[in-house]
C-alpha positions as CSV (number, residue, x, y, z in Angstrom):
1,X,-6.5,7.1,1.3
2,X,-7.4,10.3,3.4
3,X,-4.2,11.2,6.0
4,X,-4.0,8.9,8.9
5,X,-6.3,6.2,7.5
6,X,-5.8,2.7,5.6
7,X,-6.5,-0.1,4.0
8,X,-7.3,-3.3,6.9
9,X,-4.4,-5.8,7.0
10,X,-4.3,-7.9,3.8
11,X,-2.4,-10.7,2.3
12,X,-1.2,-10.9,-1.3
13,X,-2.4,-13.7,-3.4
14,X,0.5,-13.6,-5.9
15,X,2.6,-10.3,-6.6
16,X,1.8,-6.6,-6.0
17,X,3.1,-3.6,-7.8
18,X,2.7,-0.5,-6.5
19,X,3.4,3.4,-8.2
20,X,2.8,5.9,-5.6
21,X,1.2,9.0,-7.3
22,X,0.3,11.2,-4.9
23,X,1.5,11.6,-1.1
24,X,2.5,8.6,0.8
25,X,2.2,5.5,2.9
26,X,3.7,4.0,5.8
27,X,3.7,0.5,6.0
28,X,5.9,-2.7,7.4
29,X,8.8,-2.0,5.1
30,X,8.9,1.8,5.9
31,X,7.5,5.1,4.0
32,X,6.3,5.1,0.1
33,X,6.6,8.4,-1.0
34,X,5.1,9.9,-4.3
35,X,7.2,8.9,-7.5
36,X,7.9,5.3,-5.3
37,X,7.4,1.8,-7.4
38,X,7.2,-0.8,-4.3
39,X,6.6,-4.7,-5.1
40,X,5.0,-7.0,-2.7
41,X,6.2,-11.1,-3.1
42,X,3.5,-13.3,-2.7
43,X,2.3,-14.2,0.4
44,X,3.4,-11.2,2.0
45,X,1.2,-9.3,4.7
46,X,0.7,-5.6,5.4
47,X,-1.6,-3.1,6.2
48,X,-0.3,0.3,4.6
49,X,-1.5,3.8,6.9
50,X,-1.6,7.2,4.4
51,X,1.1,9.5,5.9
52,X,-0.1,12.5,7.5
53,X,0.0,16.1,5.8
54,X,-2.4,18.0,3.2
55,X,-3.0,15.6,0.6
56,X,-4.6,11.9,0.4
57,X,-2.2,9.2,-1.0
58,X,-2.8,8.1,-4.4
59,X,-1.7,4.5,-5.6
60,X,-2.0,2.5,-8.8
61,X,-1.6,-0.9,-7.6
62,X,-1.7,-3.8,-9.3
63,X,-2.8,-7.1,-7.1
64,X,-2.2,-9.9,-9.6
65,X,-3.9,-12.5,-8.0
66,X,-6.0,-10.4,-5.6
67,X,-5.5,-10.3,-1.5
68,X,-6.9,-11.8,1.3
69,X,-8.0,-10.1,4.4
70,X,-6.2,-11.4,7.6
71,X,-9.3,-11.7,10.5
């Protein structure tokens, strides 16, 4: 994700892992920083913002059972 932008206000169908490789995000549960594993229970919602700065965030995230997005 470019600075300042996201990804539109999902839900998680089953669990999410997240690595953080590259910059950051801010989301409801704070600021996910390069190096940062962050898991998601199902069912939970969030729409993560990359931080600002120099360089895009970078995730490997692993949606096991895919997301919904709220309307």
């Amino acid at each position: 994700m470019d600075p300042g932008h996201g990804y539109p206000r999902h839900t998680h169908r089953g669990v999410e892992t997240v690595l953080v490789l590259q910059g950051g995000y801010r989301d409801e549960r704070g600021e996910h920083r390069a190096g940062d594993f962050v898991d998601y229970a199902d069912g939970t919602t969030h729409a993560p913002v990359a931080l600002l700065g120099d360089r895009p965030c970078v995730l490997l995230a692993l949606a096991h059972e895919g997301v919904l997005l709220a309307s």
